[in-house]
C-alpha positions in Angstrom: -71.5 42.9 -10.8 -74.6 41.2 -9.5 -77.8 42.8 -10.2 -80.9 42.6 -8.2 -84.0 44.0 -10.1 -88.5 44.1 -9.0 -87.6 43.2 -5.2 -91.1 44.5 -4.2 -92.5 43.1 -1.0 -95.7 44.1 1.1 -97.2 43.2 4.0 -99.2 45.4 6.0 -98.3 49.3 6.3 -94.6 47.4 6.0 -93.3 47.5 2.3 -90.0 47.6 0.2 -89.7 48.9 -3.2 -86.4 48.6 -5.1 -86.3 47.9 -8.6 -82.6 48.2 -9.2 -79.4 47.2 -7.1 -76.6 46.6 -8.3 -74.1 45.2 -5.9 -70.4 44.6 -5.9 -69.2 40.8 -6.8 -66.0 41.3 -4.8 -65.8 42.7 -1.3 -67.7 43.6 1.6 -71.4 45.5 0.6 -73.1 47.1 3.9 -76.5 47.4 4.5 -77.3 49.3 7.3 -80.8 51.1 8.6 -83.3 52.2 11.6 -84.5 49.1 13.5 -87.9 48.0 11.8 -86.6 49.2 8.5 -86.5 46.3 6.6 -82.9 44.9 6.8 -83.5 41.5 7.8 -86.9 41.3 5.5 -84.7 41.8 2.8 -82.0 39.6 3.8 -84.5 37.0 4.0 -85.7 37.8 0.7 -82.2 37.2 -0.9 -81.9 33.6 0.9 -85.1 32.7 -0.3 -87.0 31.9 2.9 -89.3 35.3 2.4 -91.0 34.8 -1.6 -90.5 38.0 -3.5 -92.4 37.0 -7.4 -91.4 39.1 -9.8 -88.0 39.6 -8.5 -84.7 38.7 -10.2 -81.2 38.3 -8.7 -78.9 38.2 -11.4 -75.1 36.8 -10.5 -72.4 35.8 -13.2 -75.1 34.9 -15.5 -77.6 32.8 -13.0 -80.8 33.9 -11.7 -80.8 33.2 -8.2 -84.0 34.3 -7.4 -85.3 31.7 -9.2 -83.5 29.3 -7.3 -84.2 27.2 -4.4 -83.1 28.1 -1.3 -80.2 25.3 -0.9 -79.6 25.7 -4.7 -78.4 29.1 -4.1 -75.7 27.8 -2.0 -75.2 31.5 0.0 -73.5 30.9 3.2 -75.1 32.6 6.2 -74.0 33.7 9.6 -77.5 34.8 11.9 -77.1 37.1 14.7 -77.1 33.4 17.4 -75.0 31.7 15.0 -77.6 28.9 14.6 -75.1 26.3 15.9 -75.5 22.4 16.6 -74.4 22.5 20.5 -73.8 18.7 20.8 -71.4 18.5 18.1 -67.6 19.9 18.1 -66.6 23.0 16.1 -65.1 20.9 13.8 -68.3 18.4 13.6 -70.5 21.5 13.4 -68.2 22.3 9.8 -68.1 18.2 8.5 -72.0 18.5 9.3 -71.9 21.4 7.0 -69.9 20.5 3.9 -71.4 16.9 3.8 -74.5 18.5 3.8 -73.4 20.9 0.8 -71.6 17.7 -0.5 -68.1 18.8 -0.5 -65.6 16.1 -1.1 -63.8 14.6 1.7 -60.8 15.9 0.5 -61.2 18.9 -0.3 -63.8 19.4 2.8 -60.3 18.3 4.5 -58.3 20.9 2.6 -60.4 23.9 3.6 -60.7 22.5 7.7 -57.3 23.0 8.0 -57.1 26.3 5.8 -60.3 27.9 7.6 -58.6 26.3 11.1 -55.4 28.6 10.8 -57.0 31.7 8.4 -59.6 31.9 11.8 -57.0 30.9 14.6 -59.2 27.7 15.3 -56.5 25.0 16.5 -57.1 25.4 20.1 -60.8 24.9 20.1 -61.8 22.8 17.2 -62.6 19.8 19.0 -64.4 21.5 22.0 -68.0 21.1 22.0 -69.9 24.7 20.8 -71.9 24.4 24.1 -68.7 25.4 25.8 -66.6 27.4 23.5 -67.1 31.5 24.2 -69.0 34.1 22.0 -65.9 34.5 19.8 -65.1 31.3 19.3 -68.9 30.4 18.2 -68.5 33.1 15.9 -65.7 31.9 14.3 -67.0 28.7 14.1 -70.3 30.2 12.1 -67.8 32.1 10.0 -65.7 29.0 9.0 -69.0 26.9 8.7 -70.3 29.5 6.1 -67.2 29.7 4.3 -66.7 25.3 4.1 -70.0 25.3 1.9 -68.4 26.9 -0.9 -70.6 29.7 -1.3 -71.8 32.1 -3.6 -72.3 34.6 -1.4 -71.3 35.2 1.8 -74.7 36.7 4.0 -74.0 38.2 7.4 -76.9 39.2 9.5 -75.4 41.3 12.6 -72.3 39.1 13.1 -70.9 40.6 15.9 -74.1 41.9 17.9 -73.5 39.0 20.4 -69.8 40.4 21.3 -68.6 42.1 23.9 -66.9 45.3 22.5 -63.5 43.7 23.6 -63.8 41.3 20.9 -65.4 43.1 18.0 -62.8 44.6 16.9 -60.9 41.8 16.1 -64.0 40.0 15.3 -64.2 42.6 12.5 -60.2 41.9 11.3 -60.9 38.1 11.4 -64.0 38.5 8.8 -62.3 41.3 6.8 -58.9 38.5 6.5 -61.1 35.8 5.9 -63.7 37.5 3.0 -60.1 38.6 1.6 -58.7 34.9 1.9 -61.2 33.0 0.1 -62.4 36.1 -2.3 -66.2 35.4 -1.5 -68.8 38.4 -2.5 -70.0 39.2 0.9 -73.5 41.4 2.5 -73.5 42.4 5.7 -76.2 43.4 7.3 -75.2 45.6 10.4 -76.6 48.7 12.3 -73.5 49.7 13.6 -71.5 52.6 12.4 -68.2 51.1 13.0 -68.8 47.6 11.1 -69.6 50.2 8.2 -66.5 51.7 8.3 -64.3 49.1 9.5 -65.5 47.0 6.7 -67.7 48.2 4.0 -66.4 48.8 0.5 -70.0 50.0 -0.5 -73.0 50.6 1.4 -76.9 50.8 1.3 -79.2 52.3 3.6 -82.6 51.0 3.7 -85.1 54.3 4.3 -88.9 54.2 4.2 -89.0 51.2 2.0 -86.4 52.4 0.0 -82.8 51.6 -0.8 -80.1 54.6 -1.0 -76.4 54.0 -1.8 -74.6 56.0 1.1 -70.8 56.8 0.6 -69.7 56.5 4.0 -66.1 57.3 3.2 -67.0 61.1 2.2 -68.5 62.0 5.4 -65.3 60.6 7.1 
């Protein structure tokens, strides 16, 4: 279980308050709410690039919060995937591991495991620039996972997707988390990713979090 205790932030009329969360280490955790509500604020807060002082993020024994934001070493996938446009899919996930100082053979190891788990082959030497939505956001995906994260952060993965593709968008990420058995959040406003994915969900409401059991309502 990872625990997240004191996250209170401020900042105007804005505010969240939530001095207790504990969150699944296994699995998909949702967290869903009204536009303006706070989900990305808080998702920010967890990678570090919003400081929260006071607030602890406790995870097989570490305090995150109290680390820096590349000593955290969470993957990330933002709503535009944040891709390097000049480089290849596959130069956009050696840019990545060299950068989280994988070794070269294992960085080779989990190319070709990510290439097949995410049905890469065809397109992993095309440049981004001219791959298609689903195929950047595959690419994000397989450059999150090649990290060797913690913590697998998703902020609206499939916004940028036709609805054609998010469905098996959705089935790729669910195989994937499964594959490499990475704690994952996922921040989403859509219904669907909630129950297509979630094992547990949080719904952020007036500055506050509530744990939502989506599969009663079903």
């Amino acid at each position: 279980m990872s625990l997240v205790e004191n996250l209170n932030y401020k900042k105007g009329d804005f505010f969240l308050q939530i001095p207790r969360w504990e969150i699944q280490d296994h699995g998909i955790t949702v967290l869903s709410g009204a536009s303006g509500s706070g989900k990305s604020t808080l998702f920010k807060i967890l990678l570090g690039l919003i400081p929260c002082p006071g607030m602890s993020w406790t995870f097989q024994g570490i305090d995150l919060a109290k680390l820096s934001v590349r000593e955290r070493r969470l993957g990330v996938v933002f709503q535009n995937y944040d891709l390097f446009p000049h480089l290849s899919a596959r130069g956009n996930l050696l840019f990545a591991a060299e950068a989280r100082k994988v070794e070269a053979k294992e960085t080779k190891i989990l190319l070709d495991r990510l290439s097949t788990t995410l049905k890469m082959e065809k397109f992993l030497d095309r440049k981004v620039s001219l791959c298609s939505g689903g195929e950047k956001q595959r690419v994000a995906l397989a450059r999150a996972f090649i990290g060797k994260p913690r913590w697998l952060l998703l902020d609206e993965p499939f916004s940028a997707l036709d609805e054609e593709l998010r469905e098996e968008a959705r089935q790729l990420v669910k195989t994937s988390i499964e594959a490499f058995s990475i704690p994952t959040i996922l921040v989403t406003h859509d219904l669907r990713d909630a129950q297509s994915l979630g094992d547990q969900q949080f719904k952020i409401k007036d500055g506050h979090l509530i744990h939502e059991n989506f599969q009663e309502k079903s």
